[in-house]
ZADO-1210 file (C-alpha; in nm, 4 decimals, padded with zeros to 6 digits):
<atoms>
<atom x="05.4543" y="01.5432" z="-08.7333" code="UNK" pos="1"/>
<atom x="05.1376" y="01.3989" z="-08.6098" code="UNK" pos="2"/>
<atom x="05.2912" y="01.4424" z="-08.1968" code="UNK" pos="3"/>
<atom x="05.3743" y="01.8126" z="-08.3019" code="UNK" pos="4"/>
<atom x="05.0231" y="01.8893" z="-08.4107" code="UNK" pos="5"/>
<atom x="04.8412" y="01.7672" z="-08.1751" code="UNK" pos="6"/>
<atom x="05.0061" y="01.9187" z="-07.8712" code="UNK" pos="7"/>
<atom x="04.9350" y="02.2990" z="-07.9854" code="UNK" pos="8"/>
<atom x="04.5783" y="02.1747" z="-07.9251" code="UNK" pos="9"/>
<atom x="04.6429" y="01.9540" z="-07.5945" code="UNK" pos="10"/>
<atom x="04.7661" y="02.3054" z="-07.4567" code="UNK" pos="11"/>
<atom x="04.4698" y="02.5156" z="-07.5582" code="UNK" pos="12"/>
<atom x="04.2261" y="02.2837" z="-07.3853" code="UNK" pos="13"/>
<atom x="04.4792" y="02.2746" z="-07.0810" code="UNK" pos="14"/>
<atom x="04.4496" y="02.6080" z="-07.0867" code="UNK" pos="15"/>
<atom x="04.0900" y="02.6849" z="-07.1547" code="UNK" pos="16"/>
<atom x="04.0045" y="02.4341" z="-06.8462" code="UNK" pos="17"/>
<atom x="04.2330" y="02.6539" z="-06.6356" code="UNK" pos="18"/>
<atom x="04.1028" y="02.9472" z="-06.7385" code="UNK" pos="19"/>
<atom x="03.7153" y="02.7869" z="-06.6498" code="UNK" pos="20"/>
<atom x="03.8773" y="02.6808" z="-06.2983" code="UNK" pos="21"/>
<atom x="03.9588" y="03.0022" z="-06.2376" code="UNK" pos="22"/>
<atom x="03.6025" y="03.1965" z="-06.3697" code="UNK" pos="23"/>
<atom x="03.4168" y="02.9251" z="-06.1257" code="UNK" pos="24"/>
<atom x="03.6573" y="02.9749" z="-05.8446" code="UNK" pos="25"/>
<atom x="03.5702" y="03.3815" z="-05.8892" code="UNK" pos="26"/>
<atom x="03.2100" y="03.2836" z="-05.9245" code="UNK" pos="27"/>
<atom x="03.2307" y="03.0466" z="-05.5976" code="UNK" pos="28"/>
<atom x="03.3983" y="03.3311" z="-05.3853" code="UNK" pos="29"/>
<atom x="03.1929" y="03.6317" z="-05.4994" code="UNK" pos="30"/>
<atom x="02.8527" y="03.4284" z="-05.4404" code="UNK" pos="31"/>
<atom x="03.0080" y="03.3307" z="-05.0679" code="UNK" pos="32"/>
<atom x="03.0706" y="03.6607" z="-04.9918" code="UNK" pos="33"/>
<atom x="02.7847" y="03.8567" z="-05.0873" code="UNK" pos="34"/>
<atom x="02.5155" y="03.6014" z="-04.9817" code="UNK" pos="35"/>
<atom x="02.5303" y="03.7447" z="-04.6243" code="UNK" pos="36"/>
<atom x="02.6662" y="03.9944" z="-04.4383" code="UNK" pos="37"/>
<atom x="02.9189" y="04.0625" z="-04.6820" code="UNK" pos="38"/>
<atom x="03.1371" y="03.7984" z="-04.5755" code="UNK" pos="39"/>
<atom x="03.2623" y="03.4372" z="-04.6394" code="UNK" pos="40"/>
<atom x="03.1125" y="03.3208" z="-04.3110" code="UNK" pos="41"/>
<atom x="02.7783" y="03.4186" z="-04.4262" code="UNK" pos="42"/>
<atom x="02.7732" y="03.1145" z="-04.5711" code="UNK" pos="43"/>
<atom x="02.7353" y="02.8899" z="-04.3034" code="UNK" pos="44"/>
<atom x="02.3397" y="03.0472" z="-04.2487" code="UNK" pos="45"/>
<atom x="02.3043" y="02.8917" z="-04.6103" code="UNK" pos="46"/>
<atom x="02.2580" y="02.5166" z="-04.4449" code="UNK" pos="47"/>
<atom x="02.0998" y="02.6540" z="-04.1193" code="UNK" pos="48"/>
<atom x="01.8080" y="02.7739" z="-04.3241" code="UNK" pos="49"/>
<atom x="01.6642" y="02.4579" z="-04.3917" code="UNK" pos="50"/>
<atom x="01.7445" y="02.2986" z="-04.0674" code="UNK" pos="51"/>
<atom x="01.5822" y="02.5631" z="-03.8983" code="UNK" pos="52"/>
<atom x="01.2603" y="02.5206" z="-04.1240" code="UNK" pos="53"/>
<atom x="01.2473" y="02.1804" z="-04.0579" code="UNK" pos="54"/>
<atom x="01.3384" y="02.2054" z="-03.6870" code="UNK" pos="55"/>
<atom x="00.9741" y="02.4357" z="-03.7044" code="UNK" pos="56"/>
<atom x="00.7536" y="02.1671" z="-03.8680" code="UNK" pos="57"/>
<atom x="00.8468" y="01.8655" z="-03.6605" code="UNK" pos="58"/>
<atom x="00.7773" y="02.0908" z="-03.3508" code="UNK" pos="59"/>
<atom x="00.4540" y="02.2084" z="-03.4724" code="UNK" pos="60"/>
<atom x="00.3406" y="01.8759" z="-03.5102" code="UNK" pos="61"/>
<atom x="00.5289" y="01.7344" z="-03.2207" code="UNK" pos="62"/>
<atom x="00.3599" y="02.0394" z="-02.9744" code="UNK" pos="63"/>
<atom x="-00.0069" y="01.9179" z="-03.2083" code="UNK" pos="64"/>
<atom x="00.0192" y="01.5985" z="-03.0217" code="UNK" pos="65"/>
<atom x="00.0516" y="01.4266" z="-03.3929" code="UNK" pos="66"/>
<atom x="00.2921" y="01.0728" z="-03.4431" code="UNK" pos="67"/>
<atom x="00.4239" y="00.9603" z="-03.7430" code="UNK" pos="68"/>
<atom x="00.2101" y="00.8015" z="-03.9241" code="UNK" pos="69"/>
<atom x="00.2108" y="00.4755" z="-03.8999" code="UNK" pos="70"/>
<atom x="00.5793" y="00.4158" z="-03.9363" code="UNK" pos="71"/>
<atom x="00.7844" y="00.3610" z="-03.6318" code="UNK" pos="72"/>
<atom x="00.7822" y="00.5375" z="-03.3045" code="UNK" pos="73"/>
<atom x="00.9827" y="00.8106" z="-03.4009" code="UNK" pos="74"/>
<atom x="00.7955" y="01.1250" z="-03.5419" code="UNK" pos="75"/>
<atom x="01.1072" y="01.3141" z="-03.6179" code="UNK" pos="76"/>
<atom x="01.2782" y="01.0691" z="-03.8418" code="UNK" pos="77"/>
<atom x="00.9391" y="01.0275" z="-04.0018" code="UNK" pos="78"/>
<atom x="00.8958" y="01.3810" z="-04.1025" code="UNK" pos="79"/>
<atom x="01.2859" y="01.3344" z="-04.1528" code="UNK" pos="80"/>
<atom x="01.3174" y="01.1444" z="-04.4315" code="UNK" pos="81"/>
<atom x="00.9883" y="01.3335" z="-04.6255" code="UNK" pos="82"/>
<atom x="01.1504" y="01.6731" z="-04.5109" code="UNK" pos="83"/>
<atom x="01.5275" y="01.6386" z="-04.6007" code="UNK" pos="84"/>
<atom x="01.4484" y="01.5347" z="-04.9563" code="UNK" pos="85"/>
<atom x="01.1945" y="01.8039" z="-05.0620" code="UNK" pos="86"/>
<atom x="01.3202" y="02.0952" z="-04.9075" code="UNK" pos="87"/>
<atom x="01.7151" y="01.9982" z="-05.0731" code="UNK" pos="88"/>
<atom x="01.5427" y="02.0258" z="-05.3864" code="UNK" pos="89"/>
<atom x="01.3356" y="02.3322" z="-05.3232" code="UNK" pos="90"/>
<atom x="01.6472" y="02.5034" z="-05.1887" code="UNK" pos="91"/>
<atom x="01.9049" y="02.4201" z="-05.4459" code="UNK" pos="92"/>
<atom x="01.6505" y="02.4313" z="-05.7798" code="UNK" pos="93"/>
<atom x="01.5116" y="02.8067" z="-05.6073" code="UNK" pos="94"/>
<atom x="01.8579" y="02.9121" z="-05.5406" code="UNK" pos="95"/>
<atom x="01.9846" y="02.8147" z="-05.8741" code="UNK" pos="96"/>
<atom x="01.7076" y="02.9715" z="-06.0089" code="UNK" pos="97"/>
<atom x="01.7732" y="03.3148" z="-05.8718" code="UNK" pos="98"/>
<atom x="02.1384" y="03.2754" z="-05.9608" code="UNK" pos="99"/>
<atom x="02.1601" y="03.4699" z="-06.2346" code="UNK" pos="100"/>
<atom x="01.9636" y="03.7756" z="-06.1512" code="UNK" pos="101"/>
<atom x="02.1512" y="03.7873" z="-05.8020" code="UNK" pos="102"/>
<atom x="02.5105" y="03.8164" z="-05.9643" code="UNK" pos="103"/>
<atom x="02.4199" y="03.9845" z="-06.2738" code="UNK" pos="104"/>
<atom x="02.7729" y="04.2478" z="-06.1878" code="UNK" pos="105"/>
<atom x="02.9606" y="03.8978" z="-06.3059" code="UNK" pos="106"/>
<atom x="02.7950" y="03.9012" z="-06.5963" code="UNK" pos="107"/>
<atom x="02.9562" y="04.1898" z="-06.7092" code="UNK" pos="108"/>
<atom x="03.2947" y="04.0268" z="-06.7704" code="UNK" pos="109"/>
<atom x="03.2765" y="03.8348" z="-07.1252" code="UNK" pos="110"/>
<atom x="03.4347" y="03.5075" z="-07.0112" code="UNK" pos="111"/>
<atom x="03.1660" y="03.5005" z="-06.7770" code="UNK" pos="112"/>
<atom x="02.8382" y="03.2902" z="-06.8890" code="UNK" pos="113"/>
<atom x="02.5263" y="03.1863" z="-06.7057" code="UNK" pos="114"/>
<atom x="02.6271" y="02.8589" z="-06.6779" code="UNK" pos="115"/>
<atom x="02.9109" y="02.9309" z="-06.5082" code="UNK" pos="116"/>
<atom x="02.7404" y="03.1064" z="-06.2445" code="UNK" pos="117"/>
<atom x="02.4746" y="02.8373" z="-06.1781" code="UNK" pos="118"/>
<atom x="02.7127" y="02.5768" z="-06.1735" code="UNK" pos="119"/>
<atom x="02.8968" y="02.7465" z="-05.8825" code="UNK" pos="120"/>
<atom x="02.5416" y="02.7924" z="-05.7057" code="UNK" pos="121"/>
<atom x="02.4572" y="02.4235" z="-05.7828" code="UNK" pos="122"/>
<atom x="02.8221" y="02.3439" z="-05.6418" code="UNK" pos="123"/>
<atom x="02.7442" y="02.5717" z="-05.3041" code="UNK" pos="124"/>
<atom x="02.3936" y="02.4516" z="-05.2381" code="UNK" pos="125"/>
<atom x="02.5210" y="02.1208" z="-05.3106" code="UNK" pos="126"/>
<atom x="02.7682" y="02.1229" z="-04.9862" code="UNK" pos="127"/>
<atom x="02.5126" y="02.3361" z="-04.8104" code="UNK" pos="128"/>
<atom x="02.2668" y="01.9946" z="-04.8629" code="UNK" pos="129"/>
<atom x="02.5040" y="01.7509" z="-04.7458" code="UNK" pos="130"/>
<atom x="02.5626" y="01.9954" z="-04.4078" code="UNK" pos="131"/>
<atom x="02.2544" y="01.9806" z="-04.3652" code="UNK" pos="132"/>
<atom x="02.1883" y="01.6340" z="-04.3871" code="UNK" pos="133"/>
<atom x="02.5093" y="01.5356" z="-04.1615" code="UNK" pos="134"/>
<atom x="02.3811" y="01.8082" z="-03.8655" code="UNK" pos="135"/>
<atom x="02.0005" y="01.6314" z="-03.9141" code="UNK" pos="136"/>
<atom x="02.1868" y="01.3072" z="-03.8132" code="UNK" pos="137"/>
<atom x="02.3697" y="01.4453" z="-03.5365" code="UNK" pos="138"/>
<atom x="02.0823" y="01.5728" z="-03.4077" code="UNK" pos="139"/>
<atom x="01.8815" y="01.2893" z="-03.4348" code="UNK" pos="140"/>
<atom x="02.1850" y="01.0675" z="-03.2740" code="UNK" pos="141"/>
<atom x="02.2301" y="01.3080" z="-02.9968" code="UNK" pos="142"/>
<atom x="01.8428" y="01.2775" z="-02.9099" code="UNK" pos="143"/>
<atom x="01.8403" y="00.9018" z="-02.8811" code="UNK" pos="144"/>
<atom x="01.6913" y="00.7936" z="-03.2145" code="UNK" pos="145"/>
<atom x="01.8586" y="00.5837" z="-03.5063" code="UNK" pos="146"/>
<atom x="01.9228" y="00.8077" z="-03.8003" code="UNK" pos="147"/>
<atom x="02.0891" y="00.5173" z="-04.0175" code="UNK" pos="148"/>
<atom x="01.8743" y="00.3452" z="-04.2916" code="UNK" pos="149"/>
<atom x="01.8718" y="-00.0251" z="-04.2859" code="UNK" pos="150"/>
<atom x="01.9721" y="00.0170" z="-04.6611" code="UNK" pos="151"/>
<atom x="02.2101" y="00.2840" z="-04.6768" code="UNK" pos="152"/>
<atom x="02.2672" y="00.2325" z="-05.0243" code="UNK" pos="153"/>
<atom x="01.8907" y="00.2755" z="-05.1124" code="UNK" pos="154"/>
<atom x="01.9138" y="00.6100" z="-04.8966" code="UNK" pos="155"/>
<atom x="02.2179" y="00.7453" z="-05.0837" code="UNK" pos="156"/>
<atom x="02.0570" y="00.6628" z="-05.4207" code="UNK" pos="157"/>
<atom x="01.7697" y="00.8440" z="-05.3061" code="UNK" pos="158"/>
<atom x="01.9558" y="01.1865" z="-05.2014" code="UNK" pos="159"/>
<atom x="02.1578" y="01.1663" z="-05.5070" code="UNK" pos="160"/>
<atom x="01.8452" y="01.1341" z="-05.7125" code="UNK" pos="161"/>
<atom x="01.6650" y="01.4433" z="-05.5534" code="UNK" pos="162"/>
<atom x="02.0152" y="01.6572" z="-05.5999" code="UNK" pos="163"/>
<atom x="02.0248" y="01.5416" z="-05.9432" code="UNK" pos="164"/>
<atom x="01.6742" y="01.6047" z="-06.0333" code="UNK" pos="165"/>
<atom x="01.7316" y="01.9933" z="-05.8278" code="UNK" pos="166"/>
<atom x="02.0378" y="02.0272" z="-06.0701" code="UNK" pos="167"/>
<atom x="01.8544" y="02.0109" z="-06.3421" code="UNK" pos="168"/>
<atom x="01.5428" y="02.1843" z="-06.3065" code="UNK" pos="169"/>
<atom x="01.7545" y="02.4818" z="-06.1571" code="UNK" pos="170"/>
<atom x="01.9480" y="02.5091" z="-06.4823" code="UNK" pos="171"/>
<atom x="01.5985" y="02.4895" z="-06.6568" code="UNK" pos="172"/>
<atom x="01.4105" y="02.7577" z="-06.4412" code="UNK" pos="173"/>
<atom x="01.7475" y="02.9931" z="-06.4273" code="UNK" pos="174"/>
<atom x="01.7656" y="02.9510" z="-06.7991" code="UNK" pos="175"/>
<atom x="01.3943" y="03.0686" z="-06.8309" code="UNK" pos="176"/>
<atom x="01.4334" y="03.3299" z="-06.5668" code="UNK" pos="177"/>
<atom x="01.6850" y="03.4984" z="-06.7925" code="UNK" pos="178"/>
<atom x="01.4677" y="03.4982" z="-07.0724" code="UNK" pos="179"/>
<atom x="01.1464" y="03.5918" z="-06.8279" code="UNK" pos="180"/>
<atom x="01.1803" y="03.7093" z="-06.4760" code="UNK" pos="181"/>
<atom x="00.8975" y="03.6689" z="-06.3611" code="UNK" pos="182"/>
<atom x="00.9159" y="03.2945" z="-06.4412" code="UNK" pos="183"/>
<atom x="01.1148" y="03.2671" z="-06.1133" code="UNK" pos="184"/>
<atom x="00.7915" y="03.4061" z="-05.9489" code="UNK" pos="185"/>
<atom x="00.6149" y="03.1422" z="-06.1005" code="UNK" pos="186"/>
<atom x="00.8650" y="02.8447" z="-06.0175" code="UNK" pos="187"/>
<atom x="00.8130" y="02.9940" z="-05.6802" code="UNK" pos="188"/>
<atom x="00.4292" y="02.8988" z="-05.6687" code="UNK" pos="189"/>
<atom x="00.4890" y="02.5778" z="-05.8545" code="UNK" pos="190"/>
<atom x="00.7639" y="02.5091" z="-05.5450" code="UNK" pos="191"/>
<atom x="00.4545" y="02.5263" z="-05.2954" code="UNK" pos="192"/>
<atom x="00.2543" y="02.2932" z="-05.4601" code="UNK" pos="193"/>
<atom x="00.5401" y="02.0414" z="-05.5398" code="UNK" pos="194"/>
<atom x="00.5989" y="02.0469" z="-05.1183" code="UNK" pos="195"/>
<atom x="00.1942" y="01.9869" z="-05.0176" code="UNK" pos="196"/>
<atom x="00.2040" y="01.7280" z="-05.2605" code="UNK" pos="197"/>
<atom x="00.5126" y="01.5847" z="-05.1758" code="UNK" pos="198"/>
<atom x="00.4002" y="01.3463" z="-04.9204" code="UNK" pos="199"/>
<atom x="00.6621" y="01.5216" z="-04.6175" code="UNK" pos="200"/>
<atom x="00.3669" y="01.4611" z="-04.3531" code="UNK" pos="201"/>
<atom x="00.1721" y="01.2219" z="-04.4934" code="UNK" pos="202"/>
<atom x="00.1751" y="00.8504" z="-04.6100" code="UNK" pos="203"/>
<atom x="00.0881" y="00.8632" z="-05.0195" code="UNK" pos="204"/>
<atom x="00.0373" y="00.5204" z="-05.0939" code="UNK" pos="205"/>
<atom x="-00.2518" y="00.5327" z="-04.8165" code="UNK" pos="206"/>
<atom x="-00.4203" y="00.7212" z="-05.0285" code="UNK" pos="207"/>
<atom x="-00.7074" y="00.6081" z="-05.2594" code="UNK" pos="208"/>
<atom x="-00.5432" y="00.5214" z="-05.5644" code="UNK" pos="209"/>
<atom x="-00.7300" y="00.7841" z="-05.7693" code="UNK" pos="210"/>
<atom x="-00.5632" y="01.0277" z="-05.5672" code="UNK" pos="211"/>
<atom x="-00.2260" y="00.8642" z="-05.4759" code="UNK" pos="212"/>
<atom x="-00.1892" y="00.8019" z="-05.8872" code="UNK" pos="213"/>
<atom x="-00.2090" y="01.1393" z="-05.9643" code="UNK" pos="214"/>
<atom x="00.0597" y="01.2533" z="-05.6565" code="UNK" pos="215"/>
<atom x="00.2962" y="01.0319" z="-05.7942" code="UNK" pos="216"/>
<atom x="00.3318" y="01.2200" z="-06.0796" code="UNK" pos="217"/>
<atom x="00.5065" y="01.4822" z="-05.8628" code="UNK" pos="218"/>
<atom x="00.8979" y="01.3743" z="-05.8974" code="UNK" pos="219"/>
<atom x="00.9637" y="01.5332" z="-05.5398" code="UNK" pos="220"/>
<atom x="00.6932" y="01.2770" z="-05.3605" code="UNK" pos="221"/>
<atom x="00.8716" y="00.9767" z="-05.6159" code="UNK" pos="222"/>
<atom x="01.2476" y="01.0761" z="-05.3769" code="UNK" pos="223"/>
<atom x="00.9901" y="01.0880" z="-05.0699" code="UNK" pos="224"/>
<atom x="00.8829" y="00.7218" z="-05.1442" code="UNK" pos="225"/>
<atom x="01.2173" y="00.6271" z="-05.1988" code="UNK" pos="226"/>
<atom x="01.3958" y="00.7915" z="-04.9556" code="UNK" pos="227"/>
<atom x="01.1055" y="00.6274" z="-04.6598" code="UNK" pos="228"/>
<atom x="01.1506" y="00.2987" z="-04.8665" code="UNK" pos="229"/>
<atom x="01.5430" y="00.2822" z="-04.7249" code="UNK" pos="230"/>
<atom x="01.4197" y="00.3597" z="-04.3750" code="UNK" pos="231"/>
<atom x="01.1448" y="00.1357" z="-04.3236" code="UNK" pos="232"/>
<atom x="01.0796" y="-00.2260" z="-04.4566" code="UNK" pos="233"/>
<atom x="00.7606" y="-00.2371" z="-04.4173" code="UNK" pos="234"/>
<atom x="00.7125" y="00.1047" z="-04.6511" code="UNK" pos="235"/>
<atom x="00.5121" y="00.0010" z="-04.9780" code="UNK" pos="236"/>
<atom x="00.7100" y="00.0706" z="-05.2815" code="UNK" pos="237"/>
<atom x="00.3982" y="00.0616" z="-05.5379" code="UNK" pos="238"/>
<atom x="00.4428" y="00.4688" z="-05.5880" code="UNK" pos="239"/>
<atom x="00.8144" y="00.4393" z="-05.6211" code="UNK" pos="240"/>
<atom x="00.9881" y="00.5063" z="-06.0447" code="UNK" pos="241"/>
<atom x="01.2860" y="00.5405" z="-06.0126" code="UNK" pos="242"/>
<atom x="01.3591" y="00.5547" z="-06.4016" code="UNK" pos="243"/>
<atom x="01.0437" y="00.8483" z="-06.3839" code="UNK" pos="244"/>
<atom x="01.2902" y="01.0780" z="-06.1469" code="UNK" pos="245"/>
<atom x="01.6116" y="01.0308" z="-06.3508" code="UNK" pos="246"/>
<atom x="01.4613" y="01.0865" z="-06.6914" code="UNK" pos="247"/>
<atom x="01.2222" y="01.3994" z="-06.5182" code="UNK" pos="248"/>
<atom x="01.5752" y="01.5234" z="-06.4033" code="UNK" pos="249"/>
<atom x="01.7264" y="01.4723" z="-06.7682" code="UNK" pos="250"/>
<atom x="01.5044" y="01.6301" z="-06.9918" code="UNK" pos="251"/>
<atom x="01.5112" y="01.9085" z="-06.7381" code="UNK" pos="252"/>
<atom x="01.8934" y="01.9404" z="-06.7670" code="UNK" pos="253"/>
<atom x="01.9159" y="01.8799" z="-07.1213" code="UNK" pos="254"/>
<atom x="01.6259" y="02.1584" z="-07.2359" code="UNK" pos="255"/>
<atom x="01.7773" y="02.4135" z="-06.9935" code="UNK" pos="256"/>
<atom x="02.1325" y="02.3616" z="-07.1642" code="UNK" pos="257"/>
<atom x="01.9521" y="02.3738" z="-07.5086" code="UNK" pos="258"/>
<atom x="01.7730" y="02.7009" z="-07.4567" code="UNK" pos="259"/>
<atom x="02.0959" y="02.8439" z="-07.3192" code="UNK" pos="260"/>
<atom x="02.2503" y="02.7356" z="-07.6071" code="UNK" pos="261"/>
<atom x="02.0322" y="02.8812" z="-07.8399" code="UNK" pos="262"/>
<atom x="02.0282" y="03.2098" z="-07.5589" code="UNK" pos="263"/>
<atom x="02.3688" y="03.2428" z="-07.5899" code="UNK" pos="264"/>
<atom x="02.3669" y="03.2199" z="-08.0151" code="UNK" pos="265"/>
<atom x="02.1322" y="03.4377" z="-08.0566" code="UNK" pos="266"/>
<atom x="02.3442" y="03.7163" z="-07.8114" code="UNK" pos="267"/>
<atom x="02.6152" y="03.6261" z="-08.0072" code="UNK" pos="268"/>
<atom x="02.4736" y="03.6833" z="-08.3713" code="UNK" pos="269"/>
<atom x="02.3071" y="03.9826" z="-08.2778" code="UNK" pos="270"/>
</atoms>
């Protein structure tokens, strides 16, 4: 009796996470396509945008005459490892952001929610990141410099933390942007400050400490520190909180999720 009750209910949640597989695979395909061009290809541009953006800074300051700081002999790996973790989180937390208002047509279908359609942005900007990061490594390789970190696990927690902490402040600012458009306007201003303060060109724990204390604050120049901490031993640490990123990137996650939730109740009451 107790086998034969339970599997009426093993079957509807079979079924309800084939059904969500299938709403994210729509989402997935629909935000490929329309992206650019009208066309699945369009989608490589996605990871081209930042490497062309950062291809334009490091030549800038290359053509400017100025070194890296400091650090090492290469100036490209230096600006490197500040420029690969800010602008994956400006890309994937603006994109996510804009998620919503860009495929509002999906929202039209009830088993489609908002979450669903940020997810599958988070998912897409996600691989555009990591294709990214791989063709920054070829490049680097194919000029004659050493893109591996001597502590390639530091490096990896580093990128994961940035994604992580773009995850979540996405869902938070797409959340709000529903309730407020011009929020995303906002989160667009508050985007430029987070990358002059993130430390990308410059060395933050150089800095007096009145000013480098207040920076640190910033959880973008935090995955900066980190990330330069994995390339160079000699890199001081004394900025670096790793617990600060993680728990900026969890509160972020879980207030966007509650104010959806509460979004999504009040839609459903009235």
């Amino acid at each position: 009796m107790a086998m034969a009750s339970l599997r009426p209910r093993r079957y509807l949640i079979a079924d309800a996470l084939i059904s969500k597989k299938n709403v994210m695979s729509a989402v997935i395909l629909r935000d490929m396509r329309t992206r650019f061009f009208n066309h699945g290809l369009g989608f490589i541009i996605v990871p081209i945008w930042p490497l062309i953006h950062m291809g334009v800074l490091i030549l800038i300051h290359a053509a400017a005459g100025h070194g890296a700081p400091l650090y090492g002999e290469s100036a490209a790996l230096f600006y490197a490892t500040g420029l690969v973790p800010t602008l994956a989180f400006m890309y994937v937390s603006r994109f996510m952001g804009w998620s919503v208002t860009q495929n509002r047509p999906m929202m039209a279908f009830p088993i489609v929610r908002s979450l669903d359609v940020m997810f599958g942005r988070a998912f897409l900007e996600f691989i555009a990141a990591c294709i990214t990061l791989m063709a920054i490594m070829i490049i680097l390789w194919a000029t004659g410099q050493n893109p591996w970190p001597f502590d390639l696990e530091r490096a990896v927690g580093a990128y994961l933390a940035v994604i992580f902490l773009a995850f979540g402040c996405g869902i938070l600012v797409g959340v709000l942007g529903m309730m407020q458009p011009f929020l995303l306007t906002v989160w667009q201003i508050v985007l430029i400050c987070l990358y002059i303060s993130s430390g990308t060109m410059f060395v933050a724990s150089n800095l007096p400490d009145s000013i480098s204390y207040i920076l640190s604050f910033n959880p973008v120049l935090q995955c900066v520190e980190w990330m330069r901490t994995a390339f160079y031993a000699s890199y001081s640490d004394k900025l670096i909180n790793e617990e600060y990123v993680v728990s900026f990137a969890v509160v972020a996650l879980c207030l966007g999720l509650a104010i959806e939730r509460l979004l999504r109740r009040r839609l459903l009451e009235g």
